[in-house]
C-alpha positions, 0 to 999 in steps of 0.5 A: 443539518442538510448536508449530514443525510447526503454524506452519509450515503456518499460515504458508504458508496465510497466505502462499498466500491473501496472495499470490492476493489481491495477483496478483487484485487487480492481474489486472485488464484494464480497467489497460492499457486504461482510457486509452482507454476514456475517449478514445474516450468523447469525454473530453478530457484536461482530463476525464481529469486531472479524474478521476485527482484524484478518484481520489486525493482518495477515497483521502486522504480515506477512508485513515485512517477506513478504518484505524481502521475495520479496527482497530475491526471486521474487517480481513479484512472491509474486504479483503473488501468493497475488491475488492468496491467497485471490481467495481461501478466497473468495471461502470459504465465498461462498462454506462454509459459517460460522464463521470459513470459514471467519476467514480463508479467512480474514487470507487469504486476508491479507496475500495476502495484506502483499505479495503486499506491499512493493513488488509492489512499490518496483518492479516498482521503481527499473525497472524505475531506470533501464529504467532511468526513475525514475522520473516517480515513483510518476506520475504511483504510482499515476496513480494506485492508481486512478486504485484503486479506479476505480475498488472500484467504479467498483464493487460497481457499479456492485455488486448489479445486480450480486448480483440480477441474482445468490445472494452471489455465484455468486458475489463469482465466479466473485470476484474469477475470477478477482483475478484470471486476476489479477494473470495473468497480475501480471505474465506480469510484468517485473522484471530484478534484482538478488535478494539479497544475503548474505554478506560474513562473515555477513558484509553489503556491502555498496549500493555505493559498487563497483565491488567486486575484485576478489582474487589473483590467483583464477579465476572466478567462482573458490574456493580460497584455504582453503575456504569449498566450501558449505560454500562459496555456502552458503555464495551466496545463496540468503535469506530472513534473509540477506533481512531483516537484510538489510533492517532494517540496512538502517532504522537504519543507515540512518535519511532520511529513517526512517524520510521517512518511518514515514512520510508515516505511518503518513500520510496514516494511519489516513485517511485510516482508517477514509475511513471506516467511511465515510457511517457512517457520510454520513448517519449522514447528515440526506440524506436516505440509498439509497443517502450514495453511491451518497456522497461516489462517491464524495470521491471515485472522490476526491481520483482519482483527487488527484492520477493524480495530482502527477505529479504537487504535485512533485513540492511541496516544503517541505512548500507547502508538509506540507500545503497540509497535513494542507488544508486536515485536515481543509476541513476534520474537517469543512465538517465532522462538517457541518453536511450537504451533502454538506460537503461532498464536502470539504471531497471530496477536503480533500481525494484528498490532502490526496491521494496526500499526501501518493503518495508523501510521498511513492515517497520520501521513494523510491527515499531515499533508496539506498540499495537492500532490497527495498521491506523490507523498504517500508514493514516496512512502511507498518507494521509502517502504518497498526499499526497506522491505528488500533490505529486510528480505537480504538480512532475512536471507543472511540471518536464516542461513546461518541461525535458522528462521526462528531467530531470524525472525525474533533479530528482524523484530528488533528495529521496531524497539529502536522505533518505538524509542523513538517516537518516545523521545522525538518530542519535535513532532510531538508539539508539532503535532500537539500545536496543530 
């Protein structure tokens, strides 16, 4: 009875400060406006498209060091220093602006999306294990993920009358300064943990592991006889290496987990990446330029919609999971198909039970991992997802070319078919998960 009025405050601090940073980090007007910046800078599309690769390998390639760097030292820190890191990028596309400054700011701002992955969904499960309120895991993930999308509507809603009082310097300054809020709520954050140290003699120490007895005769905090000191020291120090090799030992060892981090590339990685055409489809519906944004706040309200149902889609069963990824992939294909705006409300149910979906499939990986290197699993996810995604945006580029996005979009939509087959007959992690 005495610890319920002290969680709950706790718990509604962690989810205010949660949900400012989400909103902030996506408030950023330089999104609907960068584009062009590039154009009217005398890029060709071929540079553009270059730019977008570097964008996406800084962020592959720095997703699971950053994970175990989040789990080794600070993980409030890395979502400290991510807004930080792509402050300095935007400012170079406005002070500098050339083909070089660009390249250096999207390097920038994916090493800035690589440092909060993994280590944001990491930080607030383990603080609501510690406030025994894990269950609420799905509810604020979802919640924030709503945040999200409010601050993408956010600047395109504002960008164009910034855009009109000072042009690109001065949607720049206020893009630097949101991330720079977003860098000071980040500090608010709570994080009571010890980050993760190195086994002695290289050995993983199980997760249920209890406390670690003590050797004859030696008190607390003395060196048993015959060990070096520095090494024993050594042994302690925390490390991205132990971090890392945690994390991907648990990946390895336990089937719940992998199946749990495929699971959430599979099912954010294709809609994501189709999120990047929905202008393009909604141009091809005939509707003029000044009508694509109208279509797209009908996507931007169905991924919001599908973020606050979380709570309910927790009660989903392992049946009604994989009829959900079924439902979305239908009304994706049959609006894209329709050719006609009012496809873009079955898009807009589609992207709601998709935003549901990946809420849900990131909920289960955190409630099935089990060992300190939290982070470095759900950057492992993320590295898994963030590869599908460019393998989706290659088949995209092929499919379109030659059949057009409508059916481009209806053939990228199929995979979640085979997905929710599987999740229907892979009965393994059923009873593993029924077991537990």
């Amino acid at each position: 009875m005495l610890v319920a009025p002290a969680r709950v405050p706790a718990t509604r601090r962690l989810a205010a400060t949660l949900y400012g940073y989400a909103f902030l980090t996506d408030l950023v007007l330089l999104y609907p406006l960068y584009v062009l910046l590039f154009a009217d800078t005398g890029l060709s599309v071929g540079q553009i498209s270059s730019l977008f690769v570097l964008w996406s390998a800084a962020g592959i390639l720095l997703e699971i060091p950053s994970g175990a760097w989040a789990d080794a030292l600070s993980r409030r820190l890395l979502l400290c220093l991510a807004p930080l890191l792509t402050a300095v990028g935007f400012a170079l596309w406005v002070l500098l602006p050339s083909y070089p400054a660009f390249a250096v700011g999207f390097l920038l701002w994916g090493a800035g999306g690589a440092l909060r992955s993994g280590a944001l969904e990491a930080l607030v499960f383990t603080e609501l294990d510690r406030l025994d309120a894990a269950d609420r895991y799905a509810r604020l993930i979802g919640r924030a993920r709503t945040a999200e999308v409010l601050g993408a509507v956010g600047s395109g809603v504002l960008a164009g009358p910034v855009f009109a009082l000072g042009g690109y310097l001065a949607v720049g300054a206020a893009s630097v300064l949101t991330c720079l809020l977003a860098a000071a709520v980040a500090a608010r954050l709570p994080e009571r943990r010890t980050p993760v140290t190195a086994p002695a003699a290289d050995r993983p120490v199980p997760a249920t592991a209890g406390p670690v007895e003590t050797v004859a005769g030696v008190a607390p905090g003395e060196t048993a006889p015959g060990v070096d000191p520095a090494e024993d020291a050594a042994d302690d120090e925390p490390g991205w290496r132990e971090s890392l090799r945690g994390g991907l030992a648990e990946v390895r060892a336990d089937r719940a987990v992998r199946a749990a981090v495929l699971l959430v590339a599979a099912v954010a990685a294709i809609w994501g990446g189709l999120d990047e055409y929905t202008g393009l489809l909604a141009r091809d519906t005939g509707v003029t330029e000044a009508a694509v944004p109208l279509l797209l706040l009908l996507l931007w309200g169905g991924m919001s919609v599908g973020g606050l149902l979380a709570p309910l889609g927790e009660r989903l069963s392992h049946r009604g999971y994989a009829g959900l990824l079924v439902v979305a992939a239908v009304a994706t294909a049959a609006g894209a198909l329709l050719r006609h705006p009012a496809g873009f409300l079955l898009l807009a149910v589609a992207f709601a039970a998709f935003q549901l979906a990946t809420v849900l499939a990131d909920a289960r990986l955190q409630a099935r991992i089990t060992g300190d290197a939290r982070a470095t699993v759900t950057s492992l996810a993320g590295m898994a997802t963030d590869l599908t995604t460019v393998a989706c945006y290659a088949g995209y580029g092929l499919l379109a070319g030659v059949f057009g996005n409508p059916v481009a979009f209806a053939v990228a939509v199929l995979p979640y078919l085979v997905v929710a087959f599987r999740l229907l007959t892979g009965r393994g992690v059923t009873r593993r998960k029924k077991e537990q």
